[in-house]
PDB file of the backbone (N, CA, C, O) and the ligand in Angstrom, with CONECT records:
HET     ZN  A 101       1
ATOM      1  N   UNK A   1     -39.262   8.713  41.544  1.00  0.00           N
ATOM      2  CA  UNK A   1     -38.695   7.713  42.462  1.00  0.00           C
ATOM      3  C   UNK A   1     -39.611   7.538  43.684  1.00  0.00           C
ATOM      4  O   UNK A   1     -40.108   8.566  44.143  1.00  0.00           O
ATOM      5  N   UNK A   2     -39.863   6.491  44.201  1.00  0.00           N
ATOM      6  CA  UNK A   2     -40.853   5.963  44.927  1.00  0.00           C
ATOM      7  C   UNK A   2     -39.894   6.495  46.377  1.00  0.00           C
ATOM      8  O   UNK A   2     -38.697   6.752  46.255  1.00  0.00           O
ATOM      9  N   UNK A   3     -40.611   6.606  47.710  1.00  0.00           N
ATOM     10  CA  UNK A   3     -39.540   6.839  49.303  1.00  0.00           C
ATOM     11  C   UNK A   3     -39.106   6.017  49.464  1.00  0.00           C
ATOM     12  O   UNK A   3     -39.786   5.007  49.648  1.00  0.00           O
ATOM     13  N   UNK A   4     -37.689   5.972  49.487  1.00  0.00           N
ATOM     14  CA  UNK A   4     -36.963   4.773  49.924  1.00  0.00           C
ATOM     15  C   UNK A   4     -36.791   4.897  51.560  1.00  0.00           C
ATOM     16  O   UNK A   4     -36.885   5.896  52.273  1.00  0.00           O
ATOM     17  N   UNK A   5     -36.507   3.528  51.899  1.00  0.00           N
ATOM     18  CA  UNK A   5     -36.047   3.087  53.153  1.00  0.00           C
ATOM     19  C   UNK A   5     -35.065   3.597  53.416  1.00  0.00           C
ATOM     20  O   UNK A   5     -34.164   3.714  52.586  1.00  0.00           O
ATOM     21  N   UNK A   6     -34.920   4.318  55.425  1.00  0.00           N
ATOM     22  CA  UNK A   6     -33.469   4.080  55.593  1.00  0.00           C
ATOM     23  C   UNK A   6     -32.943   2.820  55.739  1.00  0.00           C
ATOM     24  O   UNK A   6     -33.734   1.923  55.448  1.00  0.00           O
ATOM     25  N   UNK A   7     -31.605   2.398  56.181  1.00  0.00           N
ATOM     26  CA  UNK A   7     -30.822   1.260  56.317  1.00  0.00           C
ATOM     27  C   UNK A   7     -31.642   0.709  57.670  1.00  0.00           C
ATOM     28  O   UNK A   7     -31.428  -0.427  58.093  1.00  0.00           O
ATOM     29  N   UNK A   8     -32.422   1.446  58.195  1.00  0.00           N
ATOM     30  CA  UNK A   8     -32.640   0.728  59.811  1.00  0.00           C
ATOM     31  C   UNK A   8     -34.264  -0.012  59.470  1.00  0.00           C
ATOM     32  O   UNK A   8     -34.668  -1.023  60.045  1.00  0.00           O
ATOM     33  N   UNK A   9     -35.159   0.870  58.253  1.00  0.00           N
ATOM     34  CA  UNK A   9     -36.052  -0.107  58.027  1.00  0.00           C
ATOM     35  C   UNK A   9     -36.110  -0.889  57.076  1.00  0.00           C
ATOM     36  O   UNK A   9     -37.076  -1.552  56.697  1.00  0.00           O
ATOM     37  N   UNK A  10     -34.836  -0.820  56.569  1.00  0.00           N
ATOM     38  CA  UNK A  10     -34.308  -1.804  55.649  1.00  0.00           C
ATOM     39  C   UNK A  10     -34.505  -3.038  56.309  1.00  0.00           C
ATOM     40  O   UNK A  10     -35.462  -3.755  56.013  1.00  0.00           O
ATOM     41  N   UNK A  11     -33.292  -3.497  57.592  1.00  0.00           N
ATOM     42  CA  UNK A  11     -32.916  -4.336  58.019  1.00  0.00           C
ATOM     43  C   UNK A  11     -34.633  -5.185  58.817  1.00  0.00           C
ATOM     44  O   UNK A  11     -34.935  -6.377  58.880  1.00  0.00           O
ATOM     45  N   UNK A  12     -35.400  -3.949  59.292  1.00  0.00           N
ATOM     46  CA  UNK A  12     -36.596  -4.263  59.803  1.00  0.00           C
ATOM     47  C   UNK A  12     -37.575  -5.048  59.161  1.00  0.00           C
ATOM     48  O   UNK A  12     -38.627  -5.501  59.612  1.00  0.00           O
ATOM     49  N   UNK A  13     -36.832  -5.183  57.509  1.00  0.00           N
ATOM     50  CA  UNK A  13     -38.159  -5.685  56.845  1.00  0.00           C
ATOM     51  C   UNK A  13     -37.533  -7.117  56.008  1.00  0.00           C
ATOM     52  O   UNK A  13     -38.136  -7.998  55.395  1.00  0.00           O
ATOM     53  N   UNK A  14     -36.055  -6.915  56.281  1.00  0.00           N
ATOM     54  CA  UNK A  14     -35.206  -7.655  55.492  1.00  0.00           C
ATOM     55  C   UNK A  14     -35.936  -8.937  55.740  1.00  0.00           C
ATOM     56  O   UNK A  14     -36.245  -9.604  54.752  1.00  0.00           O
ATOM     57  N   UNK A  15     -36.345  -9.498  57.301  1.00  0.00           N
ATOM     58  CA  UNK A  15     -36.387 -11.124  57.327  1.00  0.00           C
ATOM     59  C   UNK A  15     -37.814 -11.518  56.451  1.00  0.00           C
ATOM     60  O   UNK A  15     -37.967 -12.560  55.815  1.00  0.00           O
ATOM     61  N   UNK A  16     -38.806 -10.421  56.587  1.00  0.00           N
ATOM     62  CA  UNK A  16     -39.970 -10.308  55.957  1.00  0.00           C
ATOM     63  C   UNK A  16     -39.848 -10.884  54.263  1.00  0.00           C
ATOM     64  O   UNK A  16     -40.104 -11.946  53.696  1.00  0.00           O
ATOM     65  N   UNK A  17     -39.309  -9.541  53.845  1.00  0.00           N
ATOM     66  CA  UNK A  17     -38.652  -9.696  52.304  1.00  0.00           C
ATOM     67  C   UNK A  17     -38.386 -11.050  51.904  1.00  0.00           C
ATOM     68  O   UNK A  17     -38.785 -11.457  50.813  1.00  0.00           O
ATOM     69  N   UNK A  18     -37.603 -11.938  52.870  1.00  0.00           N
ATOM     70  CA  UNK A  18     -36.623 -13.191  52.674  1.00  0.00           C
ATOM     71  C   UNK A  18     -37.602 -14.430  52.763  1.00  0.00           C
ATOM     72  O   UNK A  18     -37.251 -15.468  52.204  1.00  0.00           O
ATOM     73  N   UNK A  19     -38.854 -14.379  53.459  1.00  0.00           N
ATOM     74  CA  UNK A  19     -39.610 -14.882  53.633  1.00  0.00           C
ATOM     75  C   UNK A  19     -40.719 -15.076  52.775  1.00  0.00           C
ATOM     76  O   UNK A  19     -41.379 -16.114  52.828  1.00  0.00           O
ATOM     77  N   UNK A  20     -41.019 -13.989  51.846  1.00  0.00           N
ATOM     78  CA  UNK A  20     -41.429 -14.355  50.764  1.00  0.00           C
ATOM     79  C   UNK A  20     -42.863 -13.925  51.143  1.00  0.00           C
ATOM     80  O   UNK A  20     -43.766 -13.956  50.307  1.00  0.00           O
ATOM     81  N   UNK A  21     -43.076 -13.485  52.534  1.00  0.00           N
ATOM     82  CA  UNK A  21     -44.528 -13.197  53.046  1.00  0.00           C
ATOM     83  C   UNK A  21     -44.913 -12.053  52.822  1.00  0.00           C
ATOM     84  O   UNK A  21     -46.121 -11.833  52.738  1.00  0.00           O
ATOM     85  N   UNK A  22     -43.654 -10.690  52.617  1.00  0.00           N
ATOM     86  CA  UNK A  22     -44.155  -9.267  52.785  1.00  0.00           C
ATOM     87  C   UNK A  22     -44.539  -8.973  51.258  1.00  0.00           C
ATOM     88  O   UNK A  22     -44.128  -9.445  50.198  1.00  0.00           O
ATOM     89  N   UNK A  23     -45.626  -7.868  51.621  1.00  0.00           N
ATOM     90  CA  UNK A  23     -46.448  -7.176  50.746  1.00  0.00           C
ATOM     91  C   UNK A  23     -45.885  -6.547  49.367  1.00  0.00           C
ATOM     92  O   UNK A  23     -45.104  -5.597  49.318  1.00  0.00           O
ATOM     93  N   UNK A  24     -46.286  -7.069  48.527  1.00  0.00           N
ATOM     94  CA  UNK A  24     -45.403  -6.512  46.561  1.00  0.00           C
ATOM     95  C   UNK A  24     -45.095  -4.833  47.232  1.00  0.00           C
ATOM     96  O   UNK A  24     -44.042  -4.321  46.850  1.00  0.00           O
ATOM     97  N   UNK A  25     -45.793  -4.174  47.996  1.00  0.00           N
ATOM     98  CA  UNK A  25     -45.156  -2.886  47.944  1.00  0.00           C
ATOM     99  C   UNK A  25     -44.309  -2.582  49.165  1.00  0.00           C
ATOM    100  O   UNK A  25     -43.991  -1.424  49.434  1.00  0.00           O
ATOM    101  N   UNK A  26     -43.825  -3.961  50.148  1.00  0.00           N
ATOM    102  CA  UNK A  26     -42.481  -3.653  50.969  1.00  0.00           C
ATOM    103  C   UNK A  26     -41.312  -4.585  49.618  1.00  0.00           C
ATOM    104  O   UNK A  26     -40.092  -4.586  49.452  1.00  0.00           O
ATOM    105  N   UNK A  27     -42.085  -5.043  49.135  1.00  0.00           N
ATOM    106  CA  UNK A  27     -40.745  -6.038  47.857  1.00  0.00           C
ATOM    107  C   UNK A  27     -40.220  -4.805  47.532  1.00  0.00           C
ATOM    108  O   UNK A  27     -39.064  -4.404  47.671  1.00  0.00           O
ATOM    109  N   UNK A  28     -41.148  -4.270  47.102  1.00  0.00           N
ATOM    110  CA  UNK A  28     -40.639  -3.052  45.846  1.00  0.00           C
ATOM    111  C   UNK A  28     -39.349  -2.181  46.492  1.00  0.00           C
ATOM    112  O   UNK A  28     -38.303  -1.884  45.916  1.00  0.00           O
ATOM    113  N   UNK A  29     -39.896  -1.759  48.342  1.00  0.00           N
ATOM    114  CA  UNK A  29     -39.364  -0.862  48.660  1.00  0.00           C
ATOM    115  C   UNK A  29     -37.897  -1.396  49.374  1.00  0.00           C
ATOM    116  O   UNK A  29     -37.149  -0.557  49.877  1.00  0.00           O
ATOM    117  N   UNK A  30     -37.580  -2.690  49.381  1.00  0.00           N
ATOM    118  CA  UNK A  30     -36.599  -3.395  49.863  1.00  0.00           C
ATOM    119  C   UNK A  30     -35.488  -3.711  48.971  1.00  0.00           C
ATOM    120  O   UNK A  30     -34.363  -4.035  49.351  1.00  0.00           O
ATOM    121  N   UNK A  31     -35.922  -3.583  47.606  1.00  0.00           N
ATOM    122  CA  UNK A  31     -35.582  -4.241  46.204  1.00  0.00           C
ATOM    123  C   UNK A  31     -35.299  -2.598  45.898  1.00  0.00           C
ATOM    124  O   UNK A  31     -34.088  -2.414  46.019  1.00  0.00           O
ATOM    125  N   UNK A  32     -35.916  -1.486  45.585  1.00  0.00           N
ATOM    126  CA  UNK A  32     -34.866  -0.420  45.777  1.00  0.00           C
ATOM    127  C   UNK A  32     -33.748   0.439  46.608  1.00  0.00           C
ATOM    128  O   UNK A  32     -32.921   1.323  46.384  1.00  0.00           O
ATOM    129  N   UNK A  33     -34.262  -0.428  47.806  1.00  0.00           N
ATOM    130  CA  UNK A  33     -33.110  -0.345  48.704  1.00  0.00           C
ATOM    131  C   UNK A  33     -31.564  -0.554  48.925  1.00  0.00           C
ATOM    132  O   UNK A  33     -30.658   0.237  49.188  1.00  0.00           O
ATOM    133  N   UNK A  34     -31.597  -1.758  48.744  1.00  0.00           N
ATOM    134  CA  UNK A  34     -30.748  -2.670  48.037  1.00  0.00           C
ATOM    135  C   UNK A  34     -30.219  -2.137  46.546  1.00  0.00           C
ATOM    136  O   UNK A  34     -29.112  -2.466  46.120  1.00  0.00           O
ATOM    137  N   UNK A  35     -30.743  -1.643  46.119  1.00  0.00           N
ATOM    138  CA  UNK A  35     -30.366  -1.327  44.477  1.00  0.00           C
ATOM    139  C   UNK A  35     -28.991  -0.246  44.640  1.00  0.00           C
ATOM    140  O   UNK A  35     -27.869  -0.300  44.135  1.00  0.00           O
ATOM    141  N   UNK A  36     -29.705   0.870  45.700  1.00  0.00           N
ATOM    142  CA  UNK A  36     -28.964   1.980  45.805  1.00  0.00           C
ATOM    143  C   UNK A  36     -28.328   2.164  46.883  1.00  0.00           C
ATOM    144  O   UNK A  36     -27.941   3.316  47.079  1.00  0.00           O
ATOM    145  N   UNK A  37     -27.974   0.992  48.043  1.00  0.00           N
ATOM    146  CA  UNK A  37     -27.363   1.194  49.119  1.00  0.00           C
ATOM    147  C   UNK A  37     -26.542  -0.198  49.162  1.00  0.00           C
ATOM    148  O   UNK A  37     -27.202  -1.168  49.535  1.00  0.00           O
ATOM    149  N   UNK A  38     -25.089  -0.439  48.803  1.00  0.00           N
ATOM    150  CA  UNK A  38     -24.325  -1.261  48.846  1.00  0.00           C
ATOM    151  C   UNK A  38     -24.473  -1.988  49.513  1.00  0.00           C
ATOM    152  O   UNK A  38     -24.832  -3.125  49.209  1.00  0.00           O
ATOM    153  N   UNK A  39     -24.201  -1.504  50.900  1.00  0.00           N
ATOM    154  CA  UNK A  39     -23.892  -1.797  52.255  1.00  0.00           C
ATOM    155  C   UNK A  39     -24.766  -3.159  52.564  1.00  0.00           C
ATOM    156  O   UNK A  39     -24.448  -4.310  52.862  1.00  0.00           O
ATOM    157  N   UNK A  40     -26.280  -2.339  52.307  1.00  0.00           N
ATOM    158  CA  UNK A  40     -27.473  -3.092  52.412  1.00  0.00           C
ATOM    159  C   UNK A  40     -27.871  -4.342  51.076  1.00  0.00           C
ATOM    160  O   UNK A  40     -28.675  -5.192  51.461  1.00  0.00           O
ATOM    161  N   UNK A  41     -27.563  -4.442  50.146  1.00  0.00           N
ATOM    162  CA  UNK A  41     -27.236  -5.417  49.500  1.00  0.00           C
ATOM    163  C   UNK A  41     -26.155  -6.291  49.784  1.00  0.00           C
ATOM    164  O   UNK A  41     -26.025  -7.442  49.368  1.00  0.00           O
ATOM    165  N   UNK A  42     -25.549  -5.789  50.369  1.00  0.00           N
ATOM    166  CA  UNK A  42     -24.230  -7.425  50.918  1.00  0.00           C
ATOM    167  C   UNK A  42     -24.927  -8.001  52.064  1.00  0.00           C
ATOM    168  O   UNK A  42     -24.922  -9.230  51.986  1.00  0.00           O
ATOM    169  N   UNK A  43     -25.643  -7.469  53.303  1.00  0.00           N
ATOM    170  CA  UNK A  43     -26.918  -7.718  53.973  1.00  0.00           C
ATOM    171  C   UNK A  43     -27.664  -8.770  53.635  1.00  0.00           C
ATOM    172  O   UNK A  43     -27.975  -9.835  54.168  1.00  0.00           O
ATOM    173  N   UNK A  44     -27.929  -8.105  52.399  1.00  0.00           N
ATOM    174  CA  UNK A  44     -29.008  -9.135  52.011  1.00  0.00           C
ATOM    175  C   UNK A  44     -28.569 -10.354  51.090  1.00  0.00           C
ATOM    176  O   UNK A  44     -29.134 -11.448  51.112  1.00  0.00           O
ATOM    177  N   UNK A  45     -27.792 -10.119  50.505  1.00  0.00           N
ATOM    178  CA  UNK A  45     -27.243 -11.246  49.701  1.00  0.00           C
ATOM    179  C   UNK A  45     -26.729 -12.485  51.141  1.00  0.00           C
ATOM    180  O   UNK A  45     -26.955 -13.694  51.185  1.00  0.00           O
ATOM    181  N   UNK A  46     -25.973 -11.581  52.202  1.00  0.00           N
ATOM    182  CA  UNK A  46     -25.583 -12.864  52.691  1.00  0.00           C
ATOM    183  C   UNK A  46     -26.180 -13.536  53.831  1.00  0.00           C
ATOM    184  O   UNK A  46     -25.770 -14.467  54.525  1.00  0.00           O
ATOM    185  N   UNK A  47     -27.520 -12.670  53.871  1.00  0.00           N
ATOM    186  CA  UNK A  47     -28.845 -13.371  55.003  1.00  0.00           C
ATOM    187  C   UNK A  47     -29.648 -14.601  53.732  1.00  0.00           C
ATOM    188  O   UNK A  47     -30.178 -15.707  53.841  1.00  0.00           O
ATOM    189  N   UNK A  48     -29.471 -14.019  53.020  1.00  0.00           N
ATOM    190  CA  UNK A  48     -30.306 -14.824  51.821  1.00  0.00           C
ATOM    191  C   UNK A  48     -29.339 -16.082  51.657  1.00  0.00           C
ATOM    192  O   UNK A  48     -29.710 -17.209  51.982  1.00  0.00           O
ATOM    193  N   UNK A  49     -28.649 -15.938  51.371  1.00  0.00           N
ATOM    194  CA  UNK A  49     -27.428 -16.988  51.136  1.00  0.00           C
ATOM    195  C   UNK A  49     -27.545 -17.969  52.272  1.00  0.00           C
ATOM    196  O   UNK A  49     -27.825 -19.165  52.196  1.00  0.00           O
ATOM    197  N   UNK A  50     -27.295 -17.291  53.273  1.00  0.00           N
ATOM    198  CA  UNK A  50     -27.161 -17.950  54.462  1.00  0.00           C
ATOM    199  C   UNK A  50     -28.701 -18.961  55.030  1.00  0.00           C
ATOM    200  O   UNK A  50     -28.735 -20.018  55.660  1.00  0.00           O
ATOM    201  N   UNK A  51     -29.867 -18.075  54.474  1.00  0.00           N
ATOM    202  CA  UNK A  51     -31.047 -18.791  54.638  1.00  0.00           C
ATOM    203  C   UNK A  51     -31.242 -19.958  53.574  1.00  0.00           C
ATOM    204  O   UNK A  51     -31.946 -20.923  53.871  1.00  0.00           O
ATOM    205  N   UNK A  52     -30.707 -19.883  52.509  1.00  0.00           N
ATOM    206  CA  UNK A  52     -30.740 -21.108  51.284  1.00  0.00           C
ATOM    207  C   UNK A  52     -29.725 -22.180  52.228  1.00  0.00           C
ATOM    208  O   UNK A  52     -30.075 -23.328  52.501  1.00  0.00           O
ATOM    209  N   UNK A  53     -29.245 -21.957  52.388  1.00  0.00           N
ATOM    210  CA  UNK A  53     -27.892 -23.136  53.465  1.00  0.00           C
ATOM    211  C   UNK A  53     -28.536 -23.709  54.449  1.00  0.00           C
ATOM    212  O   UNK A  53     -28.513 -24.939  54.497  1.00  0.00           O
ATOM    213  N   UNK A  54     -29.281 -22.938  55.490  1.00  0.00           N
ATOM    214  CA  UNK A  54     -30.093 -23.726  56.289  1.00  0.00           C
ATOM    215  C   UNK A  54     -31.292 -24.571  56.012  1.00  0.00           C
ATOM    216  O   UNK A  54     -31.548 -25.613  56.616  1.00  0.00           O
ATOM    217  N   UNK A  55     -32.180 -23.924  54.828  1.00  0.00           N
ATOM    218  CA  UNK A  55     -33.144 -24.364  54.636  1.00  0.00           C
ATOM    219  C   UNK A  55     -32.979 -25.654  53.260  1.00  0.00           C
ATOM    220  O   UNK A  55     -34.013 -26.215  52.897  1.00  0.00           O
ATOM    221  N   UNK A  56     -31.621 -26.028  52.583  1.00  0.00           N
ATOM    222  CA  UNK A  56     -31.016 -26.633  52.061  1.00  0.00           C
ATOM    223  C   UNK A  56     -30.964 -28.078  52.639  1.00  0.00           C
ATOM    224  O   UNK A  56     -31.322 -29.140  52.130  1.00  0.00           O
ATOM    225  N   UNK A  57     -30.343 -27.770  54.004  1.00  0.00           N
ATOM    226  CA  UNK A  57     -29.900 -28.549  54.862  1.00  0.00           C
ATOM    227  C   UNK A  57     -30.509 -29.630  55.633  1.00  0.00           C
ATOM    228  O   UNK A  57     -31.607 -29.505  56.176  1.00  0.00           O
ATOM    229  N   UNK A  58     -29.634 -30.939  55.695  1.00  0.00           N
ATOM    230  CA  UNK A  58     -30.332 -32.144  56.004  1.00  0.00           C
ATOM    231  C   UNK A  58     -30.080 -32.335  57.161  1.00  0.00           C
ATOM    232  O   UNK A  58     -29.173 -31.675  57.668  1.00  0.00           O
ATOM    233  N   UNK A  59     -30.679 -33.131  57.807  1.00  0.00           N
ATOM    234  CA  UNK A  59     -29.887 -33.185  59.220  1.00  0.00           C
ATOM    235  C   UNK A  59     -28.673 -34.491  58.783  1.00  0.00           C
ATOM    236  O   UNK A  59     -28.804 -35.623  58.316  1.00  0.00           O
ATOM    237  N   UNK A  60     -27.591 -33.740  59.167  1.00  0.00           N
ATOM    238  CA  UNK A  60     -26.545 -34.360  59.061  1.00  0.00           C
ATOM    239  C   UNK A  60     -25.433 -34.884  59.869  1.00  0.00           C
ATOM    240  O   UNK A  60     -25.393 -34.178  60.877  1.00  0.00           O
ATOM    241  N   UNK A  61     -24.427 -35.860  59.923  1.00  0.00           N
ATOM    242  CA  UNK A  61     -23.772 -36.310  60.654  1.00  0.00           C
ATOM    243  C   UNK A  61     -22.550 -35.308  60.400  1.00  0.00           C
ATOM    244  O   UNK A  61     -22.325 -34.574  59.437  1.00  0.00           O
ATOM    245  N   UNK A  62     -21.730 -35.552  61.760  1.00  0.00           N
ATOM    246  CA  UNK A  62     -20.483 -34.734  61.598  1.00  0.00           C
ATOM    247  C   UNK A  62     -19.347 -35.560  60.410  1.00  0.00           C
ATOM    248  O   UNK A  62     -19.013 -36.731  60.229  1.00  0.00           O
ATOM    249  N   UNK A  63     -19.128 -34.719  59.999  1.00  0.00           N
ATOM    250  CA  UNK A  63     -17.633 -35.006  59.343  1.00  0.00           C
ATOM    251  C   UNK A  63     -16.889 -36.171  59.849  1.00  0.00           C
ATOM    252  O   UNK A  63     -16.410 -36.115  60.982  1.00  0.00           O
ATOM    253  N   UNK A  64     -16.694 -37.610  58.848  1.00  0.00           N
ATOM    254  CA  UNK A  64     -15.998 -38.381  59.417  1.00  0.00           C
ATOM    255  C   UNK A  64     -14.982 -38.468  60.275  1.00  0.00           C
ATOM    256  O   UNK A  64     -14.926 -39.413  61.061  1.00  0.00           O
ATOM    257  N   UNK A  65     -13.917 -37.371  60.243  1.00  0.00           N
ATOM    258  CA  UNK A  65     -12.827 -37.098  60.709  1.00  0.00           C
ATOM    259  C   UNK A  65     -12.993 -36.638  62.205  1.00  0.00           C
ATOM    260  O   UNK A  65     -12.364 -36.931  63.223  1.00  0.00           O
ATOM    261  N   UNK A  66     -13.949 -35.902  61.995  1.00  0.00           N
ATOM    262  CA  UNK A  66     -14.470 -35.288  63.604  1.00  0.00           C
ATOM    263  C   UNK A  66     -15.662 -36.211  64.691  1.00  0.00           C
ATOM    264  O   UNK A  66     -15.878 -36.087  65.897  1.00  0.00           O
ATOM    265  N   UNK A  67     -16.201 -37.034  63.778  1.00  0.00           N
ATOM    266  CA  UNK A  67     -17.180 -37.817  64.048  1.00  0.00           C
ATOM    267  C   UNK A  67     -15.911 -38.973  64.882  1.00  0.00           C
ATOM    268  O   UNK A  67     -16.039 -39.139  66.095  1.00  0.00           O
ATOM    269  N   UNK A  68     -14.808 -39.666  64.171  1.00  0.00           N
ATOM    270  CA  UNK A  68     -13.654 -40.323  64.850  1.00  0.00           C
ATOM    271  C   UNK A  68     -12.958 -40.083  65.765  1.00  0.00           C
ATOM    272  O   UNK A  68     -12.495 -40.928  66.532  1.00  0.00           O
ATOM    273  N   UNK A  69     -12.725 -38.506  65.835  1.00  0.00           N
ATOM    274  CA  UNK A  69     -12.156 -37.995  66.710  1.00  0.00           C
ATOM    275  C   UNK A  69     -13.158 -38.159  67.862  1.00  0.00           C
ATOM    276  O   UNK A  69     -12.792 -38.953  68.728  1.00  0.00           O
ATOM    277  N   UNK A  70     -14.055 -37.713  68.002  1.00  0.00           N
ATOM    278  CA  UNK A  70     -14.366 -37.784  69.227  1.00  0.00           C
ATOM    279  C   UNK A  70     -14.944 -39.220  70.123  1.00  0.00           C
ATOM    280  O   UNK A  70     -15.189 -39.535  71.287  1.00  0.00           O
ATOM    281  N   UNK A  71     -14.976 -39.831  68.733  1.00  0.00           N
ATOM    282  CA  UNK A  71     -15.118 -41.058  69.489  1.00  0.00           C
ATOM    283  C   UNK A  71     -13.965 -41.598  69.827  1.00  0.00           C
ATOM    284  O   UNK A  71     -14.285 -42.088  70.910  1.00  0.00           O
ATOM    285  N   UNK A  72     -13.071 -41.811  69.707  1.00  0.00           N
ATOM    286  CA  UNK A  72     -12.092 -42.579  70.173  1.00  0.00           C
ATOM    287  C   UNK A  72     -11.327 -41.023  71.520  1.00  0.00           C
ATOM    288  O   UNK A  72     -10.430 -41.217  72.341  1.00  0.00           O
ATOM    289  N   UNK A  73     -11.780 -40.195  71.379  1.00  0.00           N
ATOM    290  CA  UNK A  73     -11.496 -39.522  72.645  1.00  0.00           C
ATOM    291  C   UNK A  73     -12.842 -39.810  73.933  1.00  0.00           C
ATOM    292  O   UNK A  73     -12.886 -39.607  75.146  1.00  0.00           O
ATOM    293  N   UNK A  74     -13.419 -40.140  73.340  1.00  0.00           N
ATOM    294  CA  UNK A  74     -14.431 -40.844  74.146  1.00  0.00           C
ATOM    295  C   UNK A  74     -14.540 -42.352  74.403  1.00  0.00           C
ATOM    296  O   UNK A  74     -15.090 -42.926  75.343  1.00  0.00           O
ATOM    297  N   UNK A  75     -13.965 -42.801  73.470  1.00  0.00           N
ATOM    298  CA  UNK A  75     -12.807 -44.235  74.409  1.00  0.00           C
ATOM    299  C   UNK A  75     -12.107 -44.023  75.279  1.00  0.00           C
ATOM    300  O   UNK A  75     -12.270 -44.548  76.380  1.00  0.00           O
ATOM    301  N   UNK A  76     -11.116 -43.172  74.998  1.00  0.00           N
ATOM    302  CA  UNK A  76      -9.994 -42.812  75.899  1.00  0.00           C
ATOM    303  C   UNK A  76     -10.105 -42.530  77.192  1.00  0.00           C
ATOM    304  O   UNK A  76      -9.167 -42.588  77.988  1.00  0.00           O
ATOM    305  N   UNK A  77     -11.749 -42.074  77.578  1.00  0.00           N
ATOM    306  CA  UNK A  77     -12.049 -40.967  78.564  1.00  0.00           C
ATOM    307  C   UNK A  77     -12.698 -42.729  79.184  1.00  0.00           C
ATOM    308  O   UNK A  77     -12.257 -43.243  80.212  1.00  0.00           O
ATOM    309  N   UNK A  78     -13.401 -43.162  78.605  1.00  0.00           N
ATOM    310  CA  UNK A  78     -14.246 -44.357  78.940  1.00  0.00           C
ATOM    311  C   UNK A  78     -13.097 -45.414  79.404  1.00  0.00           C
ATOM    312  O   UNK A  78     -13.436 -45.978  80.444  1.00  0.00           O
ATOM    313  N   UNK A  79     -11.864 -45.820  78.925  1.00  0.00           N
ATOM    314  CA  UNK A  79     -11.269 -46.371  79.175  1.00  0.00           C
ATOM    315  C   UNK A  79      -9.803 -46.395  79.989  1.00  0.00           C
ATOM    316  O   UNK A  79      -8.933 -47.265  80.000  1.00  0.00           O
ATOM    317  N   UNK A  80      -9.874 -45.079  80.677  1.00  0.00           N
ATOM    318  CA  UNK A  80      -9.096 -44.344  81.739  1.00  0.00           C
ATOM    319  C   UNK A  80     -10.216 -44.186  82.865  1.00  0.00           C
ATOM    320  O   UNK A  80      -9.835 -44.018  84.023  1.00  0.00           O
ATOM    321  N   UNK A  81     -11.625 -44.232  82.570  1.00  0.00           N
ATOM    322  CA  UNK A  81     -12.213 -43.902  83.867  1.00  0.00           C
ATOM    323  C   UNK A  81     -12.471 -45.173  84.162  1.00  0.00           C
ATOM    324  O   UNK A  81     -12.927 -45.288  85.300  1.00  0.00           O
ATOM    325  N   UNK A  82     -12.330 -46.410  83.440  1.00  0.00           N
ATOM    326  CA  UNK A  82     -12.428 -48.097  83.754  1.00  0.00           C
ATOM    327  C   UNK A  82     -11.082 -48.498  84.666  1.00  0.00           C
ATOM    328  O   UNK A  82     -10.982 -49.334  85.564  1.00  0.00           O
ATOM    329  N   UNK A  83      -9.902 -47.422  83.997  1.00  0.00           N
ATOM    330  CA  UNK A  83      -8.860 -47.923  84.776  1.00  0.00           C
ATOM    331  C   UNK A  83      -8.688 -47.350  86.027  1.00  0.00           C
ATOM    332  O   UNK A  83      -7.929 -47.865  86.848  1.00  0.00           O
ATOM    333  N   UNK A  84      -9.357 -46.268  86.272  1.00  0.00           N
ATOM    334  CA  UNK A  84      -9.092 -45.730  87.829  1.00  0.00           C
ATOM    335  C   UNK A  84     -10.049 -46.468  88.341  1.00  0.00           C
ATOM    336  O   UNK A  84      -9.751 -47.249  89.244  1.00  0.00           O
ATOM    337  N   UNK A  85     -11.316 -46.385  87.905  1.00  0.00           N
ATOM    338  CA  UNK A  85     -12.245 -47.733  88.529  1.00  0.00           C
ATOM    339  C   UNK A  85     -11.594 -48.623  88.973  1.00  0.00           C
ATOM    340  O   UNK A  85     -11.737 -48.691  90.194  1.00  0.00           O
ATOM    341  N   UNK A  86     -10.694 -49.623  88.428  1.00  0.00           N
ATOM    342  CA  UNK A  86     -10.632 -51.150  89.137  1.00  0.00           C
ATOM    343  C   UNK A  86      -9.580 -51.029  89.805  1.00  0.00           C
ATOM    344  O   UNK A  86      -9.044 -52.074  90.172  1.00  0.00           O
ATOM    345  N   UNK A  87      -8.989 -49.797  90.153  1.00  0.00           N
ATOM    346  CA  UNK A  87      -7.795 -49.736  91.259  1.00  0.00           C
ATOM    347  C   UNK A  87      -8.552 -49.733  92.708  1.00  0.00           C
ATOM    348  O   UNK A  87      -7.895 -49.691  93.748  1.00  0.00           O
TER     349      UNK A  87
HETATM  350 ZN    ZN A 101     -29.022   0.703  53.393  1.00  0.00          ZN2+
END
C-alpha cells in the first residue's frame, strides 16, 4: 500500500485533484484517499458536483416568478416614491 494522506492533506490537494492540474502521483494519492476514508469521499463527490454546476452554468436570468416579483415591487417602490413626490 502506497502512504496515504491524512484528511487535512487530503482537503489541501482536493481543489488541485478537481482541477485536473495535479501530478498522476497526487491523483493516485487523493483517489486512495477517498477510497478508504468516507468522510473524505462525500468531500469530494460534493466539491466535484458542485464544481460541474458552476462550470455547467450559463449566465442566467432569475426565475420568472422572482424575476416578477421584484419587478413589480419595484413598481410599487417607484410608484409610491412618485406619489410622495407630487404632494
Ligand atoms: Zn479523509
Amino acid at each position: 500500500m502506497t502512504s496515504l494522506l491524512t484528511c487535512k492533506e487530503f482537503l489541501g490537494w482536493l481543489n488541485e485533484y478537481l482541477d485536473e492540474t495535479a501530478a498522476a502521483e497526487i491523483r493516485s494519492l487523493v483517489e486512495s484517499h477517498i477510497s478508504t476514508c468516507p468522510n473524505c469521499w462525500v468531500i469530494h463527490d460534493t466539491t466535484k458536483k458542485t464544481l460541474q454546476v458552476y462550470k455547467g452554468m450559463e449566465p442566467q436570468l432569475l426565475p420568472p416568478e422572482i424575476h416578477n416579483r421584484i419587478l413589480s415591487l419595484l413598481e410599487k417602490a417607484a410608484l409610491e416614491k412618485r406619489a410622495a413626490q407630487s404632494d
